[in-house]
C-alpha positions as CSV (number, residue, x, y, z in Angstrom):
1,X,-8.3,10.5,-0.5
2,X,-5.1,12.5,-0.2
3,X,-7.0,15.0,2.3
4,X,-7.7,11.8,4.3
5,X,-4.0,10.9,4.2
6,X,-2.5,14.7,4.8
7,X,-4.3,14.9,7.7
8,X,-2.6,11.7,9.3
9,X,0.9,12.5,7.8
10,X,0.9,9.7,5.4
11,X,1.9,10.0,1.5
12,X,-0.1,8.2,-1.5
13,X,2.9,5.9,-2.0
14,X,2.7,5.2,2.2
15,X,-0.6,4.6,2.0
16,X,-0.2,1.9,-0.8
17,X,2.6,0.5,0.7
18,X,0.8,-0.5,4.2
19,X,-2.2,-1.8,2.2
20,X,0.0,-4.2,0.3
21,X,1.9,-5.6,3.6
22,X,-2.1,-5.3,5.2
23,X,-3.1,-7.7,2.6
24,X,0.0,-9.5,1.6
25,X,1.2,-10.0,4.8
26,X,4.9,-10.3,5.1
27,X,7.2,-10.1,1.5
28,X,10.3,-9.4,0.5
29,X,11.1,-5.5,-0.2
30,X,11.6,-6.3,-4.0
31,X,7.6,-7.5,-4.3
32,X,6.2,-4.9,-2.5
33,X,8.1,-2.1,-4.5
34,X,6.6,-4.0,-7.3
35,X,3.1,-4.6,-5.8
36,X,2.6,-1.4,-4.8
37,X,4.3,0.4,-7.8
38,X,7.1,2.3,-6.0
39,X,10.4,2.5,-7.3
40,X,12.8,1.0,-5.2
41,X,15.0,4.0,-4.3
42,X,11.3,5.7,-3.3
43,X,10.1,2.5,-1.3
44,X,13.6,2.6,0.4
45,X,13.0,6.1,1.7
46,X,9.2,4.7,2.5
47,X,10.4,2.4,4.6
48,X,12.9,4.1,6.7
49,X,9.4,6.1,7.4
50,X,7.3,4.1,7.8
51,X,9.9,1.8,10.3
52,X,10.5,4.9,12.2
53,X,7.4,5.6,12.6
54,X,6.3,2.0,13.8
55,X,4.2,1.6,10.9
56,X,5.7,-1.8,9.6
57,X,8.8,-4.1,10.8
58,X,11.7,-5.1,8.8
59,X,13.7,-8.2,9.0
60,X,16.3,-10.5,7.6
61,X,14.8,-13.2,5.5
62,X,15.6,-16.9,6.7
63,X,18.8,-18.1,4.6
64,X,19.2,-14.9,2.6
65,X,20.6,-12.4,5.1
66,X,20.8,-9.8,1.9
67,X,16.8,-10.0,1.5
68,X,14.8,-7.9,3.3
69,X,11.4,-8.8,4.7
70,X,8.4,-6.3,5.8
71,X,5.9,-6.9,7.5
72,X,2.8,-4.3,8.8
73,X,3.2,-3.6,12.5
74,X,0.0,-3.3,15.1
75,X,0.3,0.5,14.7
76,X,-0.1,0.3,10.9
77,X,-2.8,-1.9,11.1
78,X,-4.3,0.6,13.4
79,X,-4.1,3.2,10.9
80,X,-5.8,1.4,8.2
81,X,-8.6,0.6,10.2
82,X,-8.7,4.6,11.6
83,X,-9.1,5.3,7.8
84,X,-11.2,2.4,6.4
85,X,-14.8,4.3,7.5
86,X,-13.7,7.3,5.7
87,X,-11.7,5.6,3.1
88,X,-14.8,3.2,1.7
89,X,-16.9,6.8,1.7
90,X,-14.8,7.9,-0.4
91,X,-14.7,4.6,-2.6
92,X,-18.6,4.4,-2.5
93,X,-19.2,7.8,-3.7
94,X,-16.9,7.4,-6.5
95,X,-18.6,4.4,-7.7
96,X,-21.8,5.6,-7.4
97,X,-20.5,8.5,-9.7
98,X,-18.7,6.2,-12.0
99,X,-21.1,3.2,-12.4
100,X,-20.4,-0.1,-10.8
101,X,-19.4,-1.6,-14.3
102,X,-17.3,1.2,-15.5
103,X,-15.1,1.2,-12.0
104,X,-14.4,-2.6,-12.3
105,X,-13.1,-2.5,-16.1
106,X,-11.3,0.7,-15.4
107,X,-10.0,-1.3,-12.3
108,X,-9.2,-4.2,-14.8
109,X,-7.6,-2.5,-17.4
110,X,-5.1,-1.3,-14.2
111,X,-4.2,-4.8,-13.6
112,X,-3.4,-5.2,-16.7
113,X,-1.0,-2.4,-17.2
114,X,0.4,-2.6,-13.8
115,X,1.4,-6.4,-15.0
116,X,2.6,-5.1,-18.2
117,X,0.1,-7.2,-20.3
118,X,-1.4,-5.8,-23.4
């Protein structure tokens, strides 16, 4: 998966970034750096990337003019669907290596730590 992402100039923590706002939909800067595990100094750099690049948009939130909201642009949803083909190959093959059953508890157990649960 990195060679996928080199090859379009995108990093891991990019990558994880645009799916989050792909799925999420608009949030606040402080849930995504949480939902997509980035630090917020890192996701602060991200974002003046990704924004420059016309990946995502960024705006004031509605009564809080401190919060910042995100939000995927058309050219980041572009991206994801250039690299969705090539992306579930990649997904597909290392199930098939891994065992159905074995990638969803490894998958769970990830939850779980990412939420901080024991």
């Amino acid at each position: 998966m990195l060679q996928l992402l080199a090859a379009h100039d995108v990093t891991e923590q990019q990558w994880r970034v645009l799916r989050v706002l792909s799925e999420a939909g608009p949030i606040e800067a402080t849930e995504l750096a949480d939902r997509a595990s980035v630090l917020q100094p890192s996701l602060t750099r991200i974002i003046k990337t990704l924004e420059g690049r016309k990946f995502i948009t960024r705006n004031k939130a509605q009564g809080d003019g401190r919060c910042v909201v995100l939000a995927i642009a058309p050219t980041g949803s572009a991206l994801i669907e250039v690299l969705s083909p090539e992306r579930r190959v990649i997904y597909d093959d290392i199930e098939r290596r891994f065992g159905r059953e074995r990638l969803e508890h490894l998958l769970d157990l990830l939850e779980i730590l990412i939420d901080g649960e024991s």
